[in-house]
C-alpha positions in Angstrom: -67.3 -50.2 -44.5 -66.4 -51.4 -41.3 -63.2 -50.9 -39.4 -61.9 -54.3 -40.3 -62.3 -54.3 -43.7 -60.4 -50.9 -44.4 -57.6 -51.8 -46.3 -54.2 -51.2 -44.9 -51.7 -49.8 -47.1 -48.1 -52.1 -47.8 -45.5 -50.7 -46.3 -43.4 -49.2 -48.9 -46.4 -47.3 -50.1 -47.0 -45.8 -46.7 -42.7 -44.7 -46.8 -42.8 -43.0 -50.0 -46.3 -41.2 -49.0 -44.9 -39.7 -45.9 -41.7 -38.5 -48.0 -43.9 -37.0 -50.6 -45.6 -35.4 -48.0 -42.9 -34.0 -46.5 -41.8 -32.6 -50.0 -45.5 -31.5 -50.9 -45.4 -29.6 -47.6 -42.1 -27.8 -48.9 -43.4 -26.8 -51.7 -46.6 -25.5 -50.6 -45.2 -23.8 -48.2 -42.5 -22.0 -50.4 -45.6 -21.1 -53.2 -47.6 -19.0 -50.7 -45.6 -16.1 -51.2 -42.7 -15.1 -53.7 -40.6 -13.6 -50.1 -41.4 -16.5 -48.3 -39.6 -18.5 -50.9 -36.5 -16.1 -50.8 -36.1 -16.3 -47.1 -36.2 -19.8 -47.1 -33.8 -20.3 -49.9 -31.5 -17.2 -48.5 -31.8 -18.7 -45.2 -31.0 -21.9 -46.3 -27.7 -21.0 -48.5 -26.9 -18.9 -45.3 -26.9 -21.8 -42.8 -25.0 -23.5 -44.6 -22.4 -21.0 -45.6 -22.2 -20.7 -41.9 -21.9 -24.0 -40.8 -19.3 -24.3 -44.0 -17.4 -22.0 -42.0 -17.5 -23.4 -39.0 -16.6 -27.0 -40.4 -13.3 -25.6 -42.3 -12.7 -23.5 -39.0 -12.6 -26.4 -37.0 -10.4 -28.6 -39.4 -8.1 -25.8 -39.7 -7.6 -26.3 -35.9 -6.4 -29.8 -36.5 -2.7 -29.9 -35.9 -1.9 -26.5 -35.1 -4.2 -26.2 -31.8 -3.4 -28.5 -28.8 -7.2 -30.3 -28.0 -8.7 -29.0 -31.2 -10.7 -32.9 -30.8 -12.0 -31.1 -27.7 -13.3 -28.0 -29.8 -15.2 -30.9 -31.6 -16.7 -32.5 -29.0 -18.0 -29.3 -28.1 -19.8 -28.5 -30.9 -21.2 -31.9 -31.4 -22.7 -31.5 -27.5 -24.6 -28.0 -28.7 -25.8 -29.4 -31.6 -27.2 -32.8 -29.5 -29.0 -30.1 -26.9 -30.0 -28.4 -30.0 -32.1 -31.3 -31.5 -32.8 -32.1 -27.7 -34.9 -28.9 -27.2 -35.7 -27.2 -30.3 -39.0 -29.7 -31.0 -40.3 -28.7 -27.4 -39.9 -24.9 -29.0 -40.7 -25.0 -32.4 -43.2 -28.2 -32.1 -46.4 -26.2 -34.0 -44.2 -24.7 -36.8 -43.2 -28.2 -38.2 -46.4 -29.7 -40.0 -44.5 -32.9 -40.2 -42.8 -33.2 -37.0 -47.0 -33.9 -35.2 -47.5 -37.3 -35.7 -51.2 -36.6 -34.2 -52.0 -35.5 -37.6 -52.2 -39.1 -38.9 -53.9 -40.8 -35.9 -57.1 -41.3 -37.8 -54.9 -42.9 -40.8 -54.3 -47.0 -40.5 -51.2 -47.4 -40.3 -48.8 -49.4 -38.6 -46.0 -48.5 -36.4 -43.0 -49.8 -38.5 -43.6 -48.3 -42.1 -44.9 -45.1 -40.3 -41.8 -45.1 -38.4 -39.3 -45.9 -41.3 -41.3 -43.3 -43.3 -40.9 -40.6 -40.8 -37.5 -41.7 -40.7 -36.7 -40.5 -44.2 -38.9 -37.4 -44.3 -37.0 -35.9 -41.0 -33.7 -36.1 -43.0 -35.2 -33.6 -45.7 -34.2 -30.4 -45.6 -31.6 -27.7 -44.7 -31.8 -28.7 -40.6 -30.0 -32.4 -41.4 -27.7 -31.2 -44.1 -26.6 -28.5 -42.2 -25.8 -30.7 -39.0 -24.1 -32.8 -41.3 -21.6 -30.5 -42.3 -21.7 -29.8 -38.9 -20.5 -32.9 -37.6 -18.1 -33.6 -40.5 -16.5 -30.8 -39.1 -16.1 -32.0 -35.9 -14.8 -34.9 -36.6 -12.0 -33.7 -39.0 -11.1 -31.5 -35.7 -8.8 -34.3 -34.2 -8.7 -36.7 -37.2 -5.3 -38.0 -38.1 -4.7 -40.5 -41.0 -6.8 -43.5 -42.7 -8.4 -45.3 -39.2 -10.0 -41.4 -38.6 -11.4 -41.4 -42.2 -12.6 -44.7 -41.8 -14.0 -44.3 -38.6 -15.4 -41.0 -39.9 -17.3 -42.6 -42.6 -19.5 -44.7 -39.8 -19.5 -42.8 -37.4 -20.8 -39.3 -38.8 -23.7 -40.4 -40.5 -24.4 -42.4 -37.7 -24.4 -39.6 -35.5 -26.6 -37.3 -37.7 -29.0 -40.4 -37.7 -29.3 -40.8 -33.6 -29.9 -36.3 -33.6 -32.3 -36.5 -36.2 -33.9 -39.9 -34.4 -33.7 -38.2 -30.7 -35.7 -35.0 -31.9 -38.6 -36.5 -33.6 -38.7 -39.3 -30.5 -39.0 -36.0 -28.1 -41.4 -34.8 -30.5 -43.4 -38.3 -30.6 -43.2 -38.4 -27.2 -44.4 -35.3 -25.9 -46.9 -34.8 -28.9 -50.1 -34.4 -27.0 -48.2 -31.5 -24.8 -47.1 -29.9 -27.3 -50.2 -29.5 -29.6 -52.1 -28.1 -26.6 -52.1 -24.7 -25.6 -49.5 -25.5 -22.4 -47.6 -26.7 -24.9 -47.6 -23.7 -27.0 -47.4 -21.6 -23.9 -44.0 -23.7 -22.9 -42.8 -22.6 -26.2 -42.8 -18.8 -25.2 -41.0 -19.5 -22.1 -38.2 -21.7 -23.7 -38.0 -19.1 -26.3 -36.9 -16.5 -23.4 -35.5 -19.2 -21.6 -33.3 -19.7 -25.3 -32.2 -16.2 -25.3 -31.2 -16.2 -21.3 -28.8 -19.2 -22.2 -27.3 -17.5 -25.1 -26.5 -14.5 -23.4 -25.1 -16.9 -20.7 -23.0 -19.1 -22.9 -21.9 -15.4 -24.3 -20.6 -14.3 -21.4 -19.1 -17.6 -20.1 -17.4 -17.9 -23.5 -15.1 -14.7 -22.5 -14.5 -15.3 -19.5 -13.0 -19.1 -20.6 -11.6 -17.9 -24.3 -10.9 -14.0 -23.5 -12.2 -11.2 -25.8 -12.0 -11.7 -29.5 -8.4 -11.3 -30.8 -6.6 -12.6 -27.3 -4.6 -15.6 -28.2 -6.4 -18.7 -28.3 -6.2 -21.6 -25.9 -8.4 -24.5 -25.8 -7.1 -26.0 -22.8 -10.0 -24.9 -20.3 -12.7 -27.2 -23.0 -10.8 -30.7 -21.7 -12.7 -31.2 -18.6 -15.7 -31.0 -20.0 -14.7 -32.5 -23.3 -13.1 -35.6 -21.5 -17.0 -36.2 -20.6 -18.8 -35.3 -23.3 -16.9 -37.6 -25.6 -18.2 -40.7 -23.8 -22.0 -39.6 -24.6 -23.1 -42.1 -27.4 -24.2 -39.6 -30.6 -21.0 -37.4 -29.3 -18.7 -40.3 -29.7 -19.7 -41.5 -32.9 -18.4 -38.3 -34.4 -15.4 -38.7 -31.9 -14.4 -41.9 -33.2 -12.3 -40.7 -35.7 -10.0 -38.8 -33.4 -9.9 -41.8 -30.9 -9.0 -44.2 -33.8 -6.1 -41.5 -35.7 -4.8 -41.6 -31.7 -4.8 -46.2 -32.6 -7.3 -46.5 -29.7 -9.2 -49.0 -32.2 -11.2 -50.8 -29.5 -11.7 -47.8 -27.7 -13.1 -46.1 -31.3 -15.2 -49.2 -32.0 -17.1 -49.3 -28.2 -17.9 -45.4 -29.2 -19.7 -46.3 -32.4 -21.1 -49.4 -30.7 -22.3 -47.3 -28.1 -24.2 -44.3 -30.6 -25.9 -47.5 -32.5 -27.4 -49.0 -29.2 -28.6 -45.1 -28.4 -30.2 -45.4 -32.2 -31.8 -48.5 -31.2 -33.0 -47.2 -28.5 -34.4 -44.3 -29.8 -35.9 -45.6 -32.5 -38.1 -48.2 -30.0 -38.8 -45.0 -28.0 -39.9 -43.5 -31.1 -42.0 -46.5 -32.4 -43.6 -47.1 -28.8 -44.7 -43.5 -29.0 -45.9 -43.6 -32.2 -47.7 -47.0 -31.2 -49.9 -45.1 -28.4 -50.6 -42.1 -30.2 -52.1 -44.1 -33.1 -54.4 -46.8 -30.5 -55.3 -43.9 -27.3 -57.8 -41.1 -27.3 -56.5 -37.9 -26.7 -57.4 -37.1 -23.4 -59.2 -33.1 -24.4 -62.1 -35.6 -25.9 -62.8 -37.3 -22.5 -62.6 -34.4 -19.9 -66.0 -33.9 -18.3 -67.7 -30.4 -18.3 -66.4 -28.7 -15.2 -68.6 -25.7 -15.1 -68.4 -22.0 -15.2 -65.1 -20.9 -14.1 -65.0 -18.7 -11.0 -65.7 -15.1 -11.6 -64.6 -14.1 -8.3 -61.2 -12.6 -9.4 -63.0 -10.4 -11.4 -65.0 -8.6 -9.4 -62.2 -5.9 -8.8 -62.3 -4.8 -12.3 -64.8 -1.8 -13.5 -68.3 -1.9 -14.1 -70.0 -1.8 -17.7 -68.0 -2.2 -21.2 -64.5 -1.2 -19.8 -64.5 -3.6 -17.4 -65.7 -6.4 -19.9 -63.0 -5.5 -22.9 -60.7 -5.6 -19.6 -61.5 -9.1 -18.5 -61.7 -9.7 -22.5 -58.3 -8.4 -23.6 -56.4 -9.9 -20.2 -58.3 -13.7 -21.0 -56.7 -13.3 -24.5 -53.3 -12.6 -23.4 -53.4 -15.3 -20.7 -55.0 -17.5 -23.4 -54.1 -16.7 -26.6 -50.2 -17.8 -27.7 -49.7 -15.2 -30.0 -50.6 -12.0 -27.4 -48.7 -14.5 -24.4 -45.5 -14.5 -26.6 -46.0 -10.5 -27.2 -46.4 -10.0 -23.4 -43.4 -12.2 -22.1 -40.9 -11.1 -25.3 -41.4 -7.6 -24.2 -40.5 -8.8 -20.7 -37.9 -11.3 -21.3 -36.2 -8.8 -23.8 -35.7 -6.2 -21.1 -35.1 -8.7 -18.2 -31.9 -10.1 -20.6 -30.5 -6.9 -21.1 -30.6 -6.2 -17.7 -28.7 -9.5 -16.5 -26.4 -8.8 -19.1 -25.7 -5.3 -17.9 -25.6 -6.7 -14.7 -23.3 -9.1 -15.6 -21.4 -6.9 -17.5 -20.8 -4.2 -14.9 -22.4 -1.3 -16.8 -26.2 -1.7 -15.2 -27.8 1.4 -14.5 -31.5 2.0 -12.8 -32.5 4.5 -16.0 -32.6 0.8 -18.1 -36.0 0.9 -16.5 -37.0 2.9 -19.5 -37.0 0.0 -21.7 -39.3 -1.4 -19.3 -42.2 1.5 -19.9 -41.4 1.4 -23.6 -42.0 -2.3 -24.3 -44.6 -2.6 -21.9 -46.5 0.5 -23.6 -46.3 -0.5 -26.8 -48.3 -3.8 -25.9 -51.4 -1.6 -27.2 -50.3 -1.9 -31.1 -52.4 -3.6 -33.1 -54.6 -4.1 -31.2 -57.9 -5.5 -33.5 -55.6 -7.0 -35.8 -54.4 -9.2 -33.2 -58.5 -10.2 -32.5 -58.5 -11.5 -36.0 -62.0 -12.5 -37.6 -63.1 -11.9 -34.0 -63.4 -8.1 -34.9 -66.6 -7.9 -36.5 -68.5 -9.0 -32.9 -66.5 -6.3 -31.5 -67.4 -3.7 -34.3 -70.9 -4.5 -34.1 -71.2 -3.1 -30.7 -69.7 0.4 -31.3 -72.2 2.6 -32.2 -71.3 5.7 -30.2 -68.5 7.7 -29.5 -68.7 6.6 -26.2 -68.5 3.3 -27.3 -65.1 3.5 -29.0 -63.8 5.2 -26.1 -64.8 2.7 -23.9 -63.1 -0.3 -26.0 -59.9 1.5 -26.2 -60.1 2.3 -22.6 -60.4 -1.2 -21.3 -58.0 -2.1 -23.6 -55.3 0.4 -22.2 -56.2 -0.1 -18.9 -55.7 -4.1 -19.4 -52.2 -3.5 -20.5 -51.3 -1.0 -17.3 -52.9 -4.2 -15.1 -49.9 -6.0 -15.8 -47.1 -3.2 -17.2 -47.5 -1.2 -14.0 -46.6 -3.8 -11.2 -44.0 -5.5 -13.8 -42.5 -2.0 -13.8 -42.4 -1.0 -10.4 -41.1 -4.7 -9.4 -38.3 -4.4 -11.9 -37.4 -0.7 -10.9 -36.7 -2.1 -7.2 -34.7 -4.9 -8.1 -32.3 -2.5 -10.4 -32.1 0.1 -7.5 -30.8 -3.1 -5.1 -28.7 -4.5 -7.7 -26.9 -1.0 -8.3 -27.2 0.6 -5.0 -28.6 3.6 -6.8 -31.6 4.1 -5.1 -31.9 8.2 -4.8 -32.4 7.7 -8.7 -34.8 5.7 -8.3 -37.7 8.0 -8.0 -36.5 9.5 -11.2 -36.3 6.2 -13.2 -39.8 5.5 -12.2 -41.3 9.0 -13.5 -39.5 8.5 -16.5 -40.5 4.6 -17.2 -44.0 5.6 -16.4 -44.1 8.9 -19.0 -42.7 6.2 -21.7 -45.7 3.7 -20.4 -48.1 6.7 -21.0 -46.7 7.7 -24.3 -46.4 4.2 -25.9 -50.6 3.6 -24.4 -51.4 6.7 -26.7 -49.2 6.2 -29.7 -50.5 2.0 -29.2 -54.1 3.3 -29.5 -53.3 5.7 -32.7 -51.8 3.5 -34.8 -54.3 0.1 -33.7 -56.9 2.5 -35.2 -54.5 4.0 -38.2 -52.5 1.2 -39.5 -54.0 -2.0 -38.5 -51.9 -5.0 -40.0 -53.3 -9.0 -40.6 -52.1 -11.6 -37.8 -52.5 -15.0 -39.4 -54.3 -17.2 -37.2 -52.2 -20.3 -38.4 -50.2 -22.8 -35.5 -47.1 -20.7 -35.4 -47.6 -18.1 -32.6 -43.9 -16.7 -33.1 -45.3 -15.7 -36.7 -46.3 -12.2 -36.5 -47.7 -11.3 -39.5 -49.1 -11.7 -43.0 -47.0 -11.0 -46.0 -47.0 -8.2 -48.2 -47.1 -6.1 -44.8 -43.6 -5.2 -43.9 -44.0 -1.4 -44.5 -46.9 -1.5 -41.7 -44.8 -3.5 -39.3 -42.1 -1.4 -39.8 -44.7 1.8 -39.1 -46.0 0.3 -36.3 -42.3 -1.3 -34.3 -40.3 1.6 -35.2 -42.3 4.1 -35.8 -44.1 4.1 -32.3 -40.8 3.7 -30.6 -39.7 6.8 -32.3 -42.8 8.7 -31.4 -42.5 7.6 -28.2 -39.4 9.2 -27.7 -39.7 12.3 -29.3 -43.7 12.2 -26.9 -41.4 12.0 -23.7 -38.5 14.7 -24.7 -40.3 17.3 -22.0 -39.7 14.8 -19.4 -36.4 13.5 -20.8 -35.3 16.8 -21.3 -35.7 17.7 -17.7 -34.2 15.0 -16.5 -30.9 15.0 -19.0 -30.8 19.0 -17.3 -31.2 18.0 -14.2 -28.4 15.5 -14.4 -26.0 17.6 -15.8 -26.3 20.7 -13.7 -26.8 18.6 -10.7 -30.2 19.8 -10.1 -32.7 18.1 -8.5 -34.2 15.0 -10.4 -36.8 13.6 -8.0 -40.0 15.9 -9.7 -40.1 13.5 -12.6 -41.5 11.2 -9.8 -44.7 13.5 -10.1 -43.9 14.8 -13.7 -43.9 11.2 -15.6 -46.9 9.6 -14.6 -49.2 12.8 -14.5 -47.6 13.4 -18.2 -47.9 10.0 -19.3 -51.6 10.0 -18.2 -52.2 13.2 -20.0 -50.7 12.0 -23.0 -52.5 8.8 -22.6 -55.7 10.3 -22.1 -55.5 12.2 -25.6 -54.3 9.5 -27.6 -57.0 7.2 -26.4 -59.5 10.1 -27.6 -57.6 10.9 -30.7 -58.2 7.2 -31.6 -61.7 6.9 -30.3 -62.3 9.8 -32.9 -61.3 8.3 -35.7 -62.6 4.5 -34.5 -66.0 4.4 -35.6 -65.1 5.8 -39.2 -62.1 3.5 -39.5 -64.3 -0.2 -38.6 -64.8 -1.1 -42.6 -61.0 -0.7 -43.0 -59.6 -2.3 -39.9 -62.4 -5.0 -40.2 -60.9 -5.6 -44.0 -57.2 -6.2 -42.1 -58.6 -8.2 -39.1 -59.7 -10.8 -41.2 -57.6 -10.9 -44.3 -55.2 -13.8 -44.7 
């Protein structure tokens, strides 16, 4: 049948299909597993206990706080920046939200649009911001005008957030579903974490600690702003009209339905070229062999391959990138925020070794089906020991210099620098400890790593008592590996003895300790294949 004569479907059909789908996709989703249904409902009943909470809070501030309408505002800007950036995050773990999916579908733009529409208002996200800004807009509501007001102007502005998320989404689609796109996720994700522990921190130095009287007075600068940004202000229109600023309440909403407009013509425009234009992968031609060149440094034979190997697949592969950069960005915010904070201290360089060191767990499961090309070249002894050595030497490529880098920047930022020395020895005894321990248990307990589009899901389910093994079990072993080193240092610190020999002591120990574990494992490798074979490609 030729393109011409495919029928196109009416447009109501094409709406209620897309909302199906959206529940279909629910549903599926919740039947895979009985605790992934209980973490979505729990989760669920939990956001919106707490954004209960936070609505009742905020009307309670309603006559009894001067500029509790600027506590409002507030909110209703985070929750715009919210559904502003969290499609550029969590693009791949929203089936519904990649309009690519349908491209080979024909559709047109305005059914597709309306049906899309309807399915982004399904679920906890909407309701929740609903409460949200009902909230908000009861925080400086005063008499029958507010309520009216109120009535238009919060669904409205739940409209132009739902609308402005799934336009950046439309709009950026081909980004997103790429692997730069996945890799931006990562780096938003730390980026996410930096600007919490930022907003933390500039919350108590506006507000004071918890239980200091409360004054809302230093929010009205920004507030006086914020209110005039369209999907702000239709919340904010209740509060300008209980004040008998009517115009001033009607330009507001007037203002968040010309943003809806607009959005909604981004959104279609968007959807429009994503439906009629080749995705760009499909016309790329053929560069070549990449250049080997940087790779020359590396070793010769099989440790040098699973080397190049394991450090392609961490560049490459989202879910070992977001491992990698987690384990960074978790030590780097800690830092800023002791930093910050005024408590920093060059010994946090410990959690840089840890982390860093414990980037060897799991390390077939995280090759997947992959595995079995893998197994089939260990045959020997020497074999195994060759895999796990280019694997541990692949993660000290990168945790070494990380280290080291991070050390010097603490030492300038405290001034501590005759410590130094001995917060290196001991960061690079917990590296060596958490290489051996990563080893052991990659060969021991092994646990599935779906392969699916999310790379911030870690696992498969039914495996929580092997996470748990692997996380917090290797970090205890870890420590309890390093208590020689540790416990000469914690002496030397309290009799004021000399600390700088765990310069020498740390790295020759971690090595050692390294060096066994990677034998221990090797040991048991070639015996272990059937079973970590079974988990590398169970789903």
């Amino acid at each position: 049948m030729s393109a011409a004569a495919t029928p196109v479907p009416d447009g109501r059909t094409v709406v209620r299909a897309l909302v199906a789908l959206k529940l279909r996709l629910l549903r599926n989703g919740l039947r895979r597993s009985p605790g992934r249904t209980a973490v979505y409902v729990i989760g669920a009943a939990l956001g919106l206990a707490f954004a209960g909470g936070i609505a009742f809070a905020m009307a309670m501030l309603n006559g009894r706080y001067a500029g509790s309408g600027d506590a409002g505002v507030m909110l209703l800007g985070v929750l715009c920046l919210g559904w502003a950036a969290l499609p550029l995050f969590l693009f791949s773990s929203d089936e519904s939200a990649d309009p690519t999916r349908l491209t080979m579908l024909p559709l047109r733009p305005g059914p597709l649009l309306r049906g899309s529409l309807l399915a982004a208002l399904i679920g906890p996200g909407p309701l929740v911001s609903l409460v949200l800004v009902t909230g908000a807009a009861l925080s400086g509501a005063d008499g029958g005008a507010s309520a009216a007001a109120a009535l238009v102007g919060v669904p409205l502005a739940v409209l132009c957030l739902v609308t402005l998320s799934r336009a950046v989404a439309a709009g950026n689609a081909r980004m997103l579903s790429s692997r730069r796109g996945k890799d931006f996720a990562i780096f938003g994700g730390l980026l996410f974490a930096l600007l919490v522990q930022a907003a933390n921190i500039g919350s108590q130095s506006i507000f004071g600690r918890p239980g200091d009287q409360l004054d809302l007075s230093p929010l009205k600068p920004i507030a006086s702003v914020l209110r005039w940004i369209p999907p702000v202000g239709a919340a904010d229109a209740a509060r300008t009209a209980g004040e008998g600023r009517y115009g001033l309440a009607l330009l507001q909403l007037a203002a968040a339905g010309a943003l809806l407009v607009l959005l909604l013509r981004w959104w279609r425009s968007s959807l429009q070229e994503l439906m009629v234009t080749a995705d760009s992968s499909t016309l790329e031609v053929a560069r070549g062999v990449q250049d080997s060149r940087g790779w020359r440094l590396l070793p010769g034979g099989r440790v040098g391959a699973v080397m190049q190997r394991h450090l392609r697949y961490a560049w490459r592969e989202p879910r070992a990138k977001a491992a990698v950069f987690t384990s960074i960005g978790m030590t780097l915010v800690i830092c800023v925020l002791s930093m910050v904070q005024g408590w920093s201290s060059v010994y946090l360089l410990a959690m840089t070794g840890t982390f860093l060191g414990l980037q060897m767990l799991n390390l077939f499961g995280m090759d997947g089906s992959a595995f079995w090309m893998v197994a089939a070249t260990l045959r020997t002894l020497a074999d195994a020991r060759d895999e796990l050595r280019g694997r541990a030497y692949a993660v000290l490529s990168y945790a070494l210099p990380v280290t080291l880098v991070l050390g010097l920047v603490l030492a300038a930022v405290t001034g501590d620098w005759a410590r130094l020395p001995s917060a290196l020895g001991l960061a690079l005894a917990l590296l060596g400890c958490g290489v051996a321990l990563g080893a052991v248990f990659s060969v021991l307990a092994p646990y599935t790593m779906p392969a699916d589009s999310n790379p911030m899901r870690n696992a498969a389910p039914g495996q929580g008592g092997l996470i748990l093994l692997n996380q917090f079990g290797s970090m205890v072993g870890v420590a309890l590996l390093t208590l020689p080193v540790g416990g000469y240092l914690a002496w030397a610190l309290l009799s004021g003895g000399p600390s700088w020999p765990v310069l020498l002591i740390g790295p020759l120990y971690g090595a050692l300790v390294a060096v066994v574990g990677v034998r221990l494992a090797a040991a048991r490798l070639l015996e272990r294949i059937p079973e970590i074979l079974a988990k590398a490609i169970e789903r």
